[in-house]
DOMILO-534894 format. One line per 10 residues: number of its first residue (from 1); for each residue x, y, z of C-alpha. Coordinates in nm, 2 decimals. Layout:
BEGIN
NUM	X/Y/Z  ...
This chain:
BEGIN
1	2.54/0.15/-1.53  2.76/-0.08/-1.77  3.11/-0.11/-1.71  3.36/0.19/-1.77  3.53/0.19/-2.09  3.83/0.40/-2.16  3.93/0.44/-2.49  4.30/0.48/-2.52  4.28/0.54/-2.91  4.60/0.65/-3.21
11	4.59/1.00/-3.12  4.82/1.27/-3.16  5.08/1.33/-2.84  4.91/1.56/-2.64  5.03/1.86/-2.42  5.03/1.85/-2.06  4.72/2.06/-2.06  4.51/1.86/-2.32  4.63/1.54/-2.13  4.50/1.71/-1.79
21	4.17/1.79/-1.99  4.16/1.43/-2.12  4.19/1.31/-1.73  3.97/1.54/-1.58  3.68/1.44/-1.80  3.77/1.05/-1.74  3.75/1.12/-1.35  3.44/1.29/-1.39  3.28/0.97/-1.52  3.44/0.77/-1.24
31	3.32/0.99/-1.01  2.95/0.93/-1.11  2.98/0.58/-1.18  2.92/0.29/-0.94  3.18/0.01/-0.85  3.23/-0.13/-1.18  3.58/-0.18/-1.30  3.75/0.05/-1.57  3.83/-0.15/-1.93  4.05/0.00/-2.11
41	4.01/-0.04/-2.45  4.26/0.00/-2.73  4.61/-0.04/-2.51  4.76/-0.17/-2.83  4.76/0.14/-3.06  4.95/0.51/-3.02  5.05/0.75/-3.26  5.38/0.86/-3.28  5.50/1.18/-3.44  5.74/1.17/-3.76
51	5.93/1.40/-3.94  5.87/1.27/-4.29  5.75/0.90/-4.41  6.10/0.78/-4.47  6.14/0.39/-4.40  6.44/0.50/-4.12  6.18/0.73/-3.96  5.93/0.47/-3.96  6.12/0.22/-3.81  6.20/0.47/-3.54
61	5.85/0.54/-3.47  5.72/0.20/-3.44  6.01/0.18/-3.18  5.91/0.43/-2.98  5.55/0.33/-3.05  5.63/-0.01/-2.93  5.78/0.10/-2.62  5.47/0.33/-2.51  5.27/0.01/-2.55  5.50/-0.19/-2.39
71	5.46/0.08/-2.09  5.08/0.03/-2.07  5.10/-0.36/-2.06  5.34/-0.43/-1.81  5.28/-0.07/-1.59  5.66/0.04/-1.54  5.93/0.23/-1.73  6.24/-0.05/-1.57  6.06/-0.30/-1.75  6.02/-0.15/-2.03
81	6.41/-0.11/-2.07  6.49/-0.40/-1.94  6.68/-0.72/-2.09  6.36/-0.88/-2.17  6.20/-0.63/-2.37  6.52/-0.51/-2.60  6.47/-0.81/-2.86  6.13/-0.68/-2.94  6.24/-0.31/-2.99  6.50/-0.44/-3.22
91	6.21/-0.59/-3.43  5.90/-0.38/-3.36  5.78/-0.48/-3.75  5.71/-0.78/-3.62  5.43/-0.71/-3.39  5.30/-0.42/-3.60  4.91/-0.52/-3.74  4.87/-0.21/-3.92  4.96/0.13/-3.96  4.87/0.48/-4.13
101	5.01/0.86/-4.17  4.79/1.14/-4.09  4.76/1.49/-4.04  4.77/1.68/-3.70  4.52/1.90/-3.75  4.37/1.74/-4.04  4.33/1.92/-4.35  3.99/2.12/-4.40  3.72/1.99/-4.60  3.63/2.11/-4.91
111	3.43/2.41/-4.83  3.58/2.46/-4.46  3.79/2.81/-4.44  4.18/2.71/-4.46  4.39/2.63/-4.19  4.54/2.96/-4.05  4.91/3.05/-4.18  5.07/3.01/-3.80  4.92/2.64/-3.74  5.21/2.39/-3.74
121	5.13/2.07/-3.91  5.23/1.75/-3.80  5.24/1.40/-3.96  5.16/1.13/-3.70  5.23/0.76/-3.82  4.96/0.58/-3.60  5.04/0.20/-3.54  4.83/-0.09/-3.40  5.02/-0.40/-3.28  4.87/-0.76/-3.28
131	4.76/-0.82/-2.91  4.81/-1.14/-2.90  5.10/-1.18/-3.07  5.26/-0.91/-2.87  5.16/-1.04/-2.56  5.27/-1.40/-2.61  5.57/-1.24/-2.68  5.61/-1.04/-2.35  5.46/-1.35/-2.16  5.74/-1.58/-2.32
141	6.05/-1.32/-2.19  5.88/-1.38/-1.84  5.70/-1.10/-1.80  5.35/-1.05/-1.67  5.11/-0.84/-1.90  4.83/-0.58/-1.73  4.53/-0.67/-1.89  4.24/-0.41/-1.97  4.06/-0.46/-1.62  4.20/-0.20/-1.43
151	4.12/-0.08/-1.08  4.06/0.34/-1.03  4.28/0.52/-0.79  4.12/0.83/-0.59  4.42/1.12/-0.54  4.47/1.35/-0.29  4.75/1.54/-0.36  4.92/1.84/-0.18  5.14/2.06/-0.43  5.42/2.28/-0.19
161	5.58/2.46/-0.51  5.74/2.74/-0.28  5.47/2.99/-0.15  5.24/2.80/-0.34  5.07/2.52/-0.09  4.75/2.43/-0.17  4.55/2.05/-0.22  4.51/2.00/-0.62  4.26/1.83/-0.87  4.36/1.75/-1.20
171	4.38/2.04/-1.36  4.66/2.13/-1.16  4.84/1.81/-1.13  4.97/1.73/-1.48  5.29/1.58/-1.38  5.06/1.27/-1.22  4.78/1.29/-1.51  5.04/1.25/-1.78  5.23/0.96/-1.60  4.88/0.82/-1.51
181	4.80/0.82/-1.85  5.10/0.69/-2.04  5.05/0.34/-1.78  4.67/0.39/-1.90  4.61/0.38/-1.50  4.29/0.52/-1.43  4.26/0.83/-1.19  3.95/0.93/-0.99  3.93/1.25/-0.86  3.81/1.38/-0.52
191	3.56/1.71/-0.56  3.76/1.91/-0.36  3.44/2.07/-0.26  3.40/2.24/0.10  3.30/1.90/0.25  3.61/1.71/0.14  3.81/1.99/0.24  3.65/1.98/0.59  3.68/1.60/0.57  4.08/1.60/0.50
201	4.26/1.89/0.52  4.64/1.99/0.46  4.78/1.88/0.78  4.58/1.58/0.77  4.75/1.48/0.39  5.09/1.64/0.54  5.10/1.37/0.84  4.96/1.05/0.58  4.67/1.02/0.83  4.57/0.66/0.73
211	4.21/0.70/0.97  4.14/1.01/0.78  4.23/0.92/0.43  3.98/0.63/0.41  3.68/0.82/0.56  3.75/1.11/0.38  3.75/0.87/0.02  3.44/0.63/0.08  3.19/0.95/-0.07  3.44/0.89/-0.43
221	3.37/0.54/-0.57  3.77/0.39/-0.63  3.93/0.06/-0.59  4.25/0.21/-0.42  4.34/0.56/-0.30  4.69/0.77/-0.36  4.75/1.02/-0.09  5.03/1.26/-0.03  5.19/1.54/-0.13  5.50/1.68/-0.39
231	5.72/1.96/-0.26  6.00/2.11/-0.36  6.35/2.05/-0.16  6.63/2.21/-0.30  6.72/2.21/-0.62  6.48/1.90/-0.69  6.12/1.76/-0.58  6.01/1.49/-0.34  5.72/1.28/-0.23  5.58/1.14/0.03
241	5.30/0.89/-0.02  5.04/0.65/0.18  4.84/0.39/-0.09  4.57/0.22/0.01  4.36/-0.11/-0.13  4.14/-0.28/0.08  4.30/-0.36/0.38  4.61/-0.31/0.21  4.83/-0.03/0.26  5.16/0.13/0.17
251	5.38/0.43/0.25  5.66/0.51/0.08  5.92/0.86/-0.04  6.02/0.94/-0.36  6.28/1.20/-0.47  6.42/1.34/-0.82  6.49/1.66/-1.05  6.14/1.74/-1.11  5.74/1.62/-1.02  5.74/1.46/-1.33
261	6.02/1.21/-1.21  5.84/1.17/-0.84  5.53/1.11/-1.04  5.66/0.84/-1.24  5.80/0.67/-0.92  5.53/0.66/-0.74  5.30/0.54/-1.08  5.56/0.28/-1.12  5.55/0.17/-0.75  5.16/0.15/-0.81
271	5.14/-0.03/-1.12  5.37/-0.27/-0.97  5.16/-0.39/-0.75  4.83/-0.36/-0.98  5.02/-0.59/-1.25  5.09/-0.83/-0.92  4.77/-0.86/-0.91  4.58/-0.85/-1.15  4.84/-0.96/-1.44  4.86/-1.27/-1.64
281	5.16/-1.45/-1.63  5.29/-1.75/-1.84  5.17/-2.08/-1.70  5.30/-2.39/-1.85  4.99/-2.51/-1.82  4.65/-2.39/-1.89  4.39/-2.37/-1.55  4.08/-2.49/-1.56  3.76/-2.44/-1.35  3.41/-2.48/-1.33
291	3.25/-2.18/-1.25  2.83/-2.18/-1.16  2.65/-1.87/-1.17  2.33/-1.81/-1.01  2.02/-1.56/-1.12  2.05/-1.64/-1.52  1.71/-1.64/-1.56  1.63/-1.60/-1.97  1.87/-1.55/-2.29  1.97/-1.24/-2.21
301	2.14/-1.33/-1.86  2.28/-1.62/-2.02  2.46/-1.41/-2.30  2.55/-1.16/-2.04  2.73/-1.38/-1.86  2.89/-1.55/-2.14  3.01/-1.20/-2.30  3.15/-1.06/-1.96  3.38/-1.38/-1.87  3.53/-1.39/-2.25
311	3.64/-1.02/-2.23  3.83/-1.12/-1.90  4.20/-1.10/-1.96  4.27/-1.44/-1.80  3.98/-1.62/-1.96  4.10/-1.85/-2.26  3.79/-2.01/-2.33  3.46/-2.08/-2.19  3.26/-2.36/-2.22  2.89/-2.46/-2.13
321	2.86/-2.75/-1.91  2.50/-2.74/-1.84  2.19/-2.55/-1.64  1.98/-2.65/-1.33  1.68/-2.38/-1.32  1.83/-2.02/-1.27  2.20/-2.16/-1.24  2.44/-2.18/-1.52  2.73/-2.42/-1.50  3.05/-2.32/-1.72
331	3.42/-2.48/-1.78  3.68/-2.18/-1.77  3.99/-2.21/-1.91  4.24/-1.96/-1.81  4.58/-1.82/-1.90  4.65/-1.73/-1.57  4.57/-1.89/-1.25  4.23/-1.87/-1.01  4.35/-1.58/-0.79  4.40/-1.33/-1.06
341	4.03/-1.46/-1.20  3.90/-1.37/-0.84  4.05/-1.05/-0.81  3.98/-0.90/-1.16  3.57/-1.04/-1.10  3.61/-0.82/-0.79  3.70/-0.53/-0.92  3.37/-0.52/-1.14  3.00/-0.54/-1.00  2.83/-0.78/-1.30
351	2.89/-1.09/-1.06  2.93/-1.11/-0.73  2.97/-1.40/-0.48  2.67/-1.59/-0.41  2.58/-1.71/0.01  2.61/-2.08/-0.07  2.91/-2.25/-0.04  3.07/-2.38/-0.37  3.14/-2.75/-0.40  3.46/-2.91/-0.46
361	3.68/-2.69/-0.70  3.41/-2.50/-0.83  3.35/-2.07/-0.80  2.99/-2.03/-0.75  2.86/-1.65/-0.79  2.54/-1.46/-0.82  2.50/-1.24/-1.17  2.39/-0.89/-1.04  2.10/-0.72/-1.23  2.17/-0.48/-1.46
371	2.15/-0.13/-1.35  1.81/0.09/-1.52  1.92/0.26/-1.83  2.31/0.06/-1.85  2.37/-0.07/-2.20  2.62/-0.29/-2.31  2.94/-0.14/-2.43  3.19/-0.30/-2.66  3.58/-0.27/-2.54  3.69/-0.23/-2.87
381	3.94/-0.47/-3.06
């Protein structure tokens, strides 16, 4: 199987239940896939509703459009209205690359029965930015931009709404599917079947039972896990969490007026740590590295490889220094610095490291075979 591509296309703003819908299908995918790291594709273009195609209303709109990208690139809402990012809401026009009014729902063709009297019609102004003009700019204020590699988080989540107390999916969980989705954080679902409920149960999630957490997850293929539950207490709602990555783990509360607000803590608190890791930040100077890759055996290995390491967020350039039998030698050039190369090539399963020891300032790896029946999969401009 290739690697996981989400599409985060201009589409209309979508209800909770649509963006629960949306999600459920995504996790679904993830679910069945094996390790491979999620892309996602298109984090540079939204649509934004508009009341009419007035230039004020359109320079509103690319300012909030602006500020949901914004959202997706550097994973947390204080960021977003921060110090640093204010100068580039007072000039979204700047980073716009195109943009175009449609209608939500489209007219009918010609032909196709009109659109029933009740249906309210929106016009959407959908906006692409230039990427790399955007993110130089975010890298420049000091900030450190999530690429499109991004690691999928198993939940297990225990809603206590009152008499209601009962573990969710994410059909019922649209307070953490929409803040999932507006950080473009991919979710993966457990199957909440009679063997994960046996596996984990309610006083098991209520007590953050690390030991049980991480046996109950290994059946559901993730890169980190998000246990806990959301109750209500008072007048407001709060949460009480254990993440885990690795070897890594975390536990941590979260209160506010409603589940959305605990759900965007605890996303922020997430992606916080996924941008440490896996973001680029703004080097003075470039890194470079020679990087040899075992097992390219014929043309197509060799374009793999070469394909796969210029999609990477932190790759600049990279360059062919040469090939002994089945080993490719490269020259990477880097925006970012070795470690967050490392980690990102972890995340997926096209290369993994190889048993001999690299020589002196060199990454040495082994390009896995293709799974039967993957193809490759573009991630989209």
């Amino acid at each position: 199987m290739g690697r996981c591509i989400l599409h985060a296309r201009p589409r209309p703003p979508a209800t909770m239940s649509s963006i629960a819908s949306r999600l459920a299908l995504l996790s679904a995918v993830l679910l069945a896939a094996s390790a491979h790291a999620v892309v996602v594709a298109d984090l540079h273009a939204t649509a934004v509703v508009v009341p009419d195609q007035s230039p004020d209303q359109r320079a509103k709109a690319f300012r909030t459009a602006l500020a949901e990208v914004v959202l997706r690139l550097t994973g947390e809402r204080a960021v977003v209205e921060s110090a640093a990012v204010a100068p580039l809401l007072k000039a979204p026009q700047r980073y716009v690359g195109r943009f175009s009014y449609v209608q939500d729902p489209p007219a009918p063709a010609a032909g196709e029965p009109p659109l029933p009297a009740t249906t309210v019609v929106r016009t959407l102004l959908q906006v692409r930015f230039e990427s790399v003009a955007l993110e130089r700019a975010l890298r420049e204020a000091g900030l450190t931009v999530w690429g499109r590699e991004r690691p999928r988080t198993l939940v297990w989540l225990v809603l206590d709404d009152g008499p209601e107390r009962d573990l969710v999916g994410a059909d019922d969980a649209d307070a953490f599917v929409a803040a999932a989705a507006t950080r473009a954080l991919p979710l993966a679902w457990p199957a909440l079947d009679p063997d994960d409920r046996a596996a984990l149960t309610l006083a098991d999630l209520a007590a953050l039972d690390e030991a049980k957490v991480r046996a109950a997850s290994t059946r559901h293929p993730s890169e980190a896990v998000l246990a806990g539950r959301a109750l209500r207490a008072g007048n407001g709602w709060r949460g009480q969490f254990l993440w885990l990555m690795g070897d890594d783990f975390q536990r941590f509360d979260v209160a506010g007026p409603t589940a959305d607000a605990i759900a965007a803590q605890a996303f922020d608190r997430l992606a916080r740590d996924y941008v440490a890791r896996y973001g680029v930040r703004n080097d003075a100077l470039p890194t470079v590295v020679e990087v040899a890759v075992e097992g390219v055996a014929d043309l197509g290995a060799y374009a793999r490889v070469f394909d796969y390491l210029e999609t990477l967020s932190p790759v600049r350039q990279v360059d062919l220094l040469g090939a002994v039998g089945e080993v490719l030698r490269l020259r990477v050039t880097l925006r970012g610095d070795l470690p967050t190369l490392e980690r990102i090539i972890a995340l997926d399963a096209v290369l993994g490291r190889s048993s001999e020891a690299p020589a002196a300032n060199t990454l040495r790896f082994r390009l896995t075979p293709p799974a039967a029946g993957s193809t490759s999969h573009s991630t989209g401009p």
